[in-house]
C-alpha positions as CSV (number, residue, x, y, z in Angstrom):
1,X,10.4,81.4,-165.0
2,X,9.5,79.3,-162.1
3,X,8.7,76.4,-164.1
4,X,12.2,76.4,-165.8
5,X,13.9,77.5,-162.5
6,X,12.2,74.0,-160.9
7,X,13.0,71.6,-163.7
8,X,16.5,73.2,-164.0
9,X,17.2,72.6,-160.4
10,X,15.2,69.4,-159.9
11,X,14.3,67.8,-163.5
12,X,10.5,68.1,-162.1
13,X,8.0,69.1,-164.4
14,X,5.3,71.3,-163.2
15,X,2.0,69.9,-163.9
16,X,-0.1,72.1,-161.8
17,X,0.9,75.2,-159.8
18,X,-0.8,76.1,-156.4
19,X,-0.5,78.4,-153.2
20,X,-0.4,77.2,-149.3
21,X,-0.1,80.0,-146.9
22,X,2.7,82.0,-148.4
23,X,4.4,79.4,-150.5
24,X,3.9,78.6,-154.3
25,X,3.4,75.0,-154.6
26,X,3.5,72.8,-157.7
27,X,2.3,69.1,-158.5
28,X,4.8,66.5,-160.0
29,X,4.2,63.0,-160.4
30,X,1.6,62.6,-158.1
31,X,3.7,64.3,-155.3
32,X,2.7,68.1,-154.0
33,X,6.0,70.6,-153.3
34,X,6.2,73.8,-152.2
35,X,8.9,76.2,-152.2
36,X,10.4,78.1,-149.1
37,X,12.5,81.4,-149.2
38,X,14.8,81.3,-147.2
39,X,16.8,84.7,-148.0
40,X,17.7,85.5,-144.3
41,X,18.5,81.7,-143.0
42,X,22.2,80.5,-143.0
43,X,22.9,77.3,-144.7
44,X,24.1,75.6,-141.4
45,X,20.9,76.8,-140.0
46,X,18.5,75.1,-142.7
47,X,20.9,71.8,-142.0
48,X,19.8,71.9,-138.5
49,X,16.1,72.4,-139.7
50,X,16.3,69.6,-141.8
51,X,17.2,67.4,-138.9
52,X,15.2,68.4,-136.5
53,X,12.3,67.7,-139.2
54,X,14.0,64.3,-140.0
55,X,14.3,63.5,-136.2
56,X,10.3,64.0,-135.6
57,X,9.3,61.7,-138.7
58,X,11.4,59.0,-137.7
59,X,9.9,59.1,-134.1
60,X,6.4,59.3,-135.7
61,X,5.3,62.1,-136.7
62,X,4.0,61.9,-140.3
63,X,3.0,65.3,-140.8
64,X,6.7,67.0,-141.5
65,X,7.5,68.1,-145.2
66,X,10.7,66.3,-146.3
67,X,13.6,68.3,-148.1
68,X,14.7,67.9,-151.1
69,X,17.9,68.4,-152.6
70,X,18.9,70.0,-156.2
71,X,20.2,67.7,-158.8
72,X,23.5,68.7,-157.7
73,X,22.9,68.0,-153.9
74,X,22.6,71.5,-153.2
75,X,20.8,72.5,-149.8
76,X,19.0,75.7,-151.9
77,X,18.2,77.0,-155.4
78,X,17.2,80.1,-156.7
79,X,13.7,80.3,-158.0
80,X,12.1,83.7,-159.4
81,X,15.2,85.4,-158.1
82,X,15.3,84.3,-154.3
83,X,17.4,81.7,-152.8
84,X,14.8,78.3,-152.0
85,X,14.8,75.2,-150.6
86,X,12.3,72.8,-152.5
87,X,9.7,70.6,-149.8
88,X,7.9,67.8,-150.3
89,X,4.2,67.5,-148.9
90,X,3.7,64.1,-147.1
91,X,1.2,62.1,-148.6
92,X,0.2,60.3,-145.2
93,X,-2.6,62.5,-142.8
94,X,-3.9,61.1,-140.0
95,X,-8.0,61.5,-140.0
96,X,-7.7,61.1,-136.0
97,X,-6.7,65.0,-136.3
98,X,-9.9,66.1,-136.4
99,X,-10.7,64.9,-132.6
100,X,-7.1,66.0,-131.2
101,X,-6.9,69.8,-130.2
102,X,-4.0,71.5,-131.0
103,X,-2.2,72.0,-128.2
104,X,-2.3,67.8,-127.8
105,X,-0.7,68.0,-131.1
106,X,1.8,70.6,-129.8
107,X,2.5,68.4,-126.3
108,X,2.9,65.1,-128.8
109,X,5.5,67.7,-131.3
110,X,7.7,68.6,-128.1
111,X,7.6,65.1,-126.8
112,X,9.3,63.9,-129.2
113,X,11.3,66.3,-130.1
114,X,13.2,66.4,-126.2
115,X,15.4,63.7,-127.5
116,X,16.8,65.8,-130.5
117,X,20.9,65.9,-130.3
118,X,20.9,69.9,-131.8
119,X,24.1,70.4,-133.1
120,X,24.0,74.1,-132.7
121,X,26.3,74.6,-129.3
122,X,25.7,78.7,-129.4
123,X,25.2,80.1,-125.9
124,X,23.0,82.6,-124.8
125,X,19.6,83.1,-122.6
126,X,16.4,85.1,-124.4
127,X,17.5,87.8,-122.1
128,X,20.8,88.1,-123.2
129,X,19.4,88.0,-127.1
130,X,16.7,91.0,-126.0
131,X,19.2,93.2,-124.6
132,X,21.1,93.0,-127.6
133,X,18.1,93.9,-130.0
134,X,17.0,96.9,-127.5
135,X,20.7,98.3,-127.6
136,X,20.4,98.0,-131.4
137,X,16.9,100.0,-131.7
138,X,18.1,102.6,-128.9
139,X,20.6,103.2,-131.1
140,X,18.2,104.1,-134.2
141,X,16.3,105.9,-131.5
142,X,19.2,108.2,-131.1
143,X,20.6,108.5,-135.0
144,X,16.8,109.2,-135.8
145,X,16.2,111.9,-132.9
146,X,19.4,114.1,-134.7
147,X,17.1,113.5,-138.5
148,X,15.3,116.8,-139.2
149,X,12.9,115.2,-141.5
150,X,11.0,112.1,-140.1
151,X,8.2,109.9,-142.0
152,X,5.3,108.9,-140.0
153,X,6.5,105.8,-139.1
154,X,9.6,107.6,-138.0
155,X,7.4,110.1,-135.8
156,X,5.4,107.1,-134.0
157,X,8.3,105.1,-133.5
158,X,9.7,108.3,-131.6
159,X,7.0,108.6,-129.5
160,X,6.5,104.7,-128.7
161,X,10.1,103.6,-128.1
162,X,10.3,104.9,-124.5
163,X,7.0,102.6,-123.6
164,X,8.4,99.5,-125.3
165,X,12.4,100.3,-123.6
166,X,10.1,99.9,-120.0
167,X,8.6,97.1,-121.1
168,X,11.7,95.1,-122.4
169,X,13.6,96.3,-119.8
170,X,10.7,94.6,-117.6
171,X,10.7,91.7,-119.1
172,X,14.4,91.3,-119.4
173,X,14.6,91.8,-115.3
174,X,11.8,89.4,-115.1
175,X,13.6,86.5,-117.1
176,X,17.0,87.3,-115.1
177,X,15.2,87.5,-111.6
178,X,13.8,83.7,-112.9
179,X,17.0,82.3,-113.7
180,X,18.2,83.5,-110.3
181,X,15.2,82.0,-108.2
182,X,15.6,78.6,-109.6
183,X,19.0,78.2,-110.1
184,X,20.2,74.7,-110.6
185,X,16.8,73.7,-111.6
186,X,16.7,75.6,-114.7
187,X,19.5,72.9,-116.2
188,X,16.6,70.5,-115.9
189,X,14.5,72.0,-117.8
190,X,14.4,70.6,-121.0
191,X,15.0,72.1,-124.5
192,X,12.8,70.5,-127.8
193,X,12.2,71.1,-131.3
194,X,10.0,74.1,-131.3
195,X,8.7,77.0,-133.5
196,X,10.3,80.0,-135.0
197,X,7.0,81.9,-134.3
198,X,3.8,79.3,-133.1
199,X,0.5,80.6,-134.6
200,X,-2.7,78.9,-135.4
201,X,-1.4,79.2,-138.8
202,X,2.0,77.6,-138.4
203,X,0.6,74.1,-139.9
204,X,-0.1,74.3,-143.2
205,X,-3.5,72.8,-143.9
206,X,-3.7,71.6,-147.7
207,X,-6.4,68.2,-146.6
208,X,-9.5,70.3,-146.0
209,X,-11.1,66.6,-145.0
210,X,-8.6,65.7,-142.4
211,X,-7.1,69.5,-141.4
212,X,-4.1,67.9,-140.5
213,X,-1.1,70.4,-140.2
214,X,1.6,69.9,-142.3
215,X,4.8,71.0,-140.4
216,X,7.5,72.7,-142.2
217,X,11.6,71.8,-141.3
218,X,11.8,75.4,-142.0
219,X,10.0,77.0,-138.9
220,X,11.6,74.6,-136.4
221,X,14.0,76.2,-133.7
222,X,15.7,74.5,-130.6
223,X,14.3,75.9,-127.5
224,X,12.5,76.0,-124.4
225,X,8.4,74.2,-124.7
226,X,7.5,77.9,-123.5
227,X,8.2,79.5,-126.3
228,X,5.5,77.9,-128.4
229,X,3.3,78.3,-125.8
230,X,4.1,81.5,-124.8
231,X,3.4,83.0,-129.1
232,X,0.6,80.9,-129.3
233,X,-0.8,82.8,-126.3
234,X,0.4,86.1,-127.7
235,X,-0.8,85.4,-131.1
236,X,-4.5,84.2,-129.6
237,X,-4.9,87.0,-126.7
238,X,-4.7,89.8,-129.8
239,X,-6.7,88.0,-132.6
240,X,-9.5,86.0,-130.6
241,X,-12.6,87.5,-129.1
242,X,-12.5,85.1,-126.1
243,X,-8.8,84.3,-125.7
244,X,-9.1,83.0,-122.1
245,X,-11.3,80.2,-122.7
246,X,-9.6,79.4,-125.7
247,X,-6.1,79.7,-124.2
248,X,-7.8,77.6,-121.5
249,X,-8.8,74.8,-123.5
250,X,-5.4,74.6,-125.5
251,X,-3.2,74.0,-122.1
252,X,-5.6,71.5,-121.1
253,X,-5.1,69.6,-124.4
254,X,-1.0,69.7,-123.8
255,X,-1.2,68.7,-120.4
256,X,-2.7,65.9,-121.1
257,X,0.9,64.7,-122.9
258,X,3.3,67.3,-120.9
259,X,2.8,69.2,-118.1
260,X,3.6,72.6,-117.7
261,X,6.4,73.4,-115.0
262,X,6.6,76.8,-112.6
263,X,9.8,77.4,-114.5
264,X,7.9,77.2,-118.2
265,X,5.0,79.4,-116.5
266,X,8.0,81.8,-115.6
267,X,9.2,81.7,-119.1
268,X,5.5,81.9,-120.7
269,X,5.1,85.6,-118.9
270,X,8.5,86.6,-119.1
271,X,7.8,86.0,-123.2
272,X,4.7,88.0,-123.2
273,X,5.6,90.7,-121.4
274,X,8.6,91.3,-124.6
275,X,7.4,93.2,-126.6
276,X,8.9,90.9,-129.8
277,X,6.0,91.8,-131.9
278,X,7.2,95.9,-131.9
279,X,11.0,95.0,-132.3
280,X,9.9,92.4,-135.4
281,X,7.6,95.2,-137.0
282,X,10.3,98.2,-136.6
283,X,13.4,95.9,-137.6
284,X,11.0,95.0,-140.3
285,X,10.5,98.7,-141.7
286,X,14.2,99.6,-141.5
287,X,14.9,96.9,-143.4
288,X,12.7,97.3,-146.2
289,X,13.7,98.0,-149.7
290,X,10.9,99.1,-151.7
291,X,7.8,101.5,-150.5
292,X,4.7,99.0,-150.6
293,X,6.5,96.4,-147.6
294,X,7.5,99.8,-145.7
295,X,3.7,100.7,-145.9
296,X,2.9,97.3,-144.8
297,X,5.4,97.8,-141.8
298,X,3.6,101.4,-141.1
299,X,0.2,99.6,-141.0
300,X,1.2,97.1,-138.5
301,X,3.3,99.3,-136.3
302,X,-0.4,101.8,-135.6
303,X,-2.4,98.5,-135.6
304,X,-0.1,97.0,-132.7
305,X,0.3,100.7,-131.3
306,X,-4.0,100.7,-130.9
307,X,-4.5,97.0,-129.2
308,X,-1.9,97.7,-126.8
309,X,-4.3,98.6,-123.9
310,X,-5.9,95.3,-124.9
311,X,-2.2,93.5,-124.6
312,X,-1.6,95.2,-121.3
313,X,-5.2,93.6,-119.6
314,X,-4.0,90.6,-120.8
315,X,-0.4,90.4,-118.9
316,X,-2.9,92.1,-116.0
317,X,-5.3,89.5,-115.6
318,X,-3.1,86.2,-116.9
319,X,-2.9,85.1,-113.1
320,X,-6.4,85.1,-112.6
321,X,-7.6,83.3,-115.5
322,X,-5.0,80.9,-117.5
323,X,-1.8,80.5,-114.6
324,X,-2.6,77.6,-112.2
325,X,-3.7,79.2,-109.0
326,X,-1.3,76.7,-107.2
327,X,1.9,77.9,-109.4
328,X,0.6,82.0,-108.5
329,X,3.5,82.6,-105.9
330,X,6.6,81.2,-107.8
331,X,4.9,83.9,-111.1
332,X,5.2,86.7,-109.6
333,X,3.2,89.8,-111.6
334,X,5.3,92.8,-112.5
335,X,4.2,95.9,-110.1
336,X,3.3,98.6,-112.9
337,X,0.6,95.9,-114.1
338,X,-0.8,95.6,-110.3
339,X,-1.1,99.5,-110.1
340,X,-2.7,99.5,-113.6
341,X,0.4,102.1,-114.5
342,X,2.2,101.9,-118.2
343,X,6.3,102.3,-117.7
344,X,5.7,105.4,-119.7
345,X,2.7,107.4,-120.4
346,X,3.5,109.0,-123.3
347,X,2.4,106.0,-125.7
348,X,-1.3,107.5,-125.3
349,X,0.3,110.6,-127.8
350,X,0.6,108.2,-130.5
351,X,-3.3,107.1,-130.3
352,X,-3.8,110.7,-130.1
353,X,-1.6,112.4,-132.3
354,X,-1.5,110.5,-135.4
355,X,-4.0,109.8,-138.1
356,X,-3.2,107.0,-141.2
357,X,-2.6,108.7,-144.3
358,X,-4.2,106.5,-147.1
């Protein structure tokens, strides 16, 4: 079926199939593809994408994917049931990659992109956008506290919630409390093309001799720099066994390109200290249709639930070992992290309480 579905849509024959990251990927006249879902992306949305990624190869960056249309100049096509969006692979890789870190990479990425004209003219601050996910989930608090029954994703989801209200509602206060301190100043910091979600594995390595990061139109957002930095940081402080020298060497590598304002090192903490990672993985489960991705929601959900001491250290000791000592006084550290005090105390119950059925 996905071989018709492509020629049908494209007149490309398939001569070898292939998978990168979470993408099938086919060969066709010497060119590589893949194909992106993009089931929960608005059409105007993928025409911004598409932009942006146009915008960053014509300002030198050789490393984006480049969109192709259907045979009928559709922006998307169904393939294997799903609605898609068909990429081309660029054949052009720098070897000079191998010497550049990747936060130079980033710096060079957000460089460029600062002279991007987004067309998207929605308003809105992060803060704004976080209050309305929390009054959404408070809301499924409530509705599932009157449910008799409850699953055990249900149960730890009860018992978490009133931890991760205190700390969104921290780090909702904390953005708003920035925006207020630097007033006028905040309109000069700039917006760039940036990342949905920035990962080590955002760049899709297929040139094991170069590792050059292939970029995909598809993960691109307009936003602040911070954010990249800031889910980079979140991504690295979970996963990595030494996440401050790493984080470290990464910020060093972008300053060397851009440098870091007080107002992005406002933004960077403000970002960790939302919990985005327990609102994706509970949105997630309650949006699931079938039993094996609710079980993969349960799984993450008591995975995040049992590094979360290691999450708070982090936010505790980020002043003392990545933020600029010079920039200490305009970051100010929330006080329940100074007293080494959770908003609530009753997220130790779910490390206590529940055991993983398998």
């Amino acid at each position: 079926m996905f071989e018709r579905n492509i020629f049908d849509e494209y007149k490309l024959y398939c001569e070898q199939r292939f998978v990168l990251g979470e993408h099938e990927g086919f060969t066709a006249k010497n060119n590589h593809y893949i194909v992106v879902c993009v089931d929960q992306i608005e059409d105007h949305e993928i025409k911004e994408m598409v932009n942006m990624g146009n915008h960053l190869t014509a300002n030198g960056d050789h490393e984006i994917a480049t969109f192709i249309p259907t045979i009928k100049n559709t922006l998307t096509s169904f393939v294997d049931g799903q609605n898609c969006i068909l990429l081309q692979l660029p054949r052009y890789v720098s070897r000079s990659k191998m010497q550049k870190s990747l936060g130079y990479e980033l710096a060079r990425l957000h460089r460029r992109g600062k002279t991007f004209q987004s067309g998207n003219r929605e308003g809105g601050t992060w803060s704004q956008f976080w209050l309305k996910r929390l009054n959404q989930l408070e809301m499924l608090y409530v509705d599932l506290s009157k449910q008799p029954k409850k699953y055990s994703f249900d149960q730890a989801f009860m018992i978490s919630f009133p931890y991760y209200l205190g700390r969104t509602e921290t780090a909702i206060q904390y953005m708003v409390d920035s925006n207020l301190d630097f007033g006028q100043q905040i309109k000069q910091e700039p917006k760039t093309i940036c990342h949905y979600q920035f990962s080590p594995n955002t760049w899709l390595t297929y040139d094991e001799k170069t590792a050059a990061g292939v970029k995909s139109p598809i993960e691109f957002v307009y936003d602040y720099p911070s954010r990249d930095l800031s889910e980079w940081m979140r991504v690295i402080s979970r996963q990595d066994a030494e996440p401050y020298r790493k984080i470290n060497e990464f910020i060093r590598g972008y300053e060397t390109v851009e440098t870091i304002s007080p107002i992005s090192w406002r933004y960077i903490y403000g970002r960790l200290l939302f919990p985005i990672d327990y609102f994706r993985i509970v949105e997630g489960y309650y949006r699931s249709i079938d039993d094996e991705e609710a079980e993969k929601y349960t799984d993450q959900l008591f995975e995040l639930l049992g590094e979360e001491k290691k999450t708070e250290a982090f936010l505790r000791d980020f002043h003392q070992t990545i933020l600029p000592q010079h920039h200490i006084t305009l970051v100010p550290q929330v006080d329940w992290l100074r007293r080494e005090e959770r908003p609530n105390s009753s997220l130790r119950n779910t490390y206590n309480h529940f055991q993983r059925r398998h």
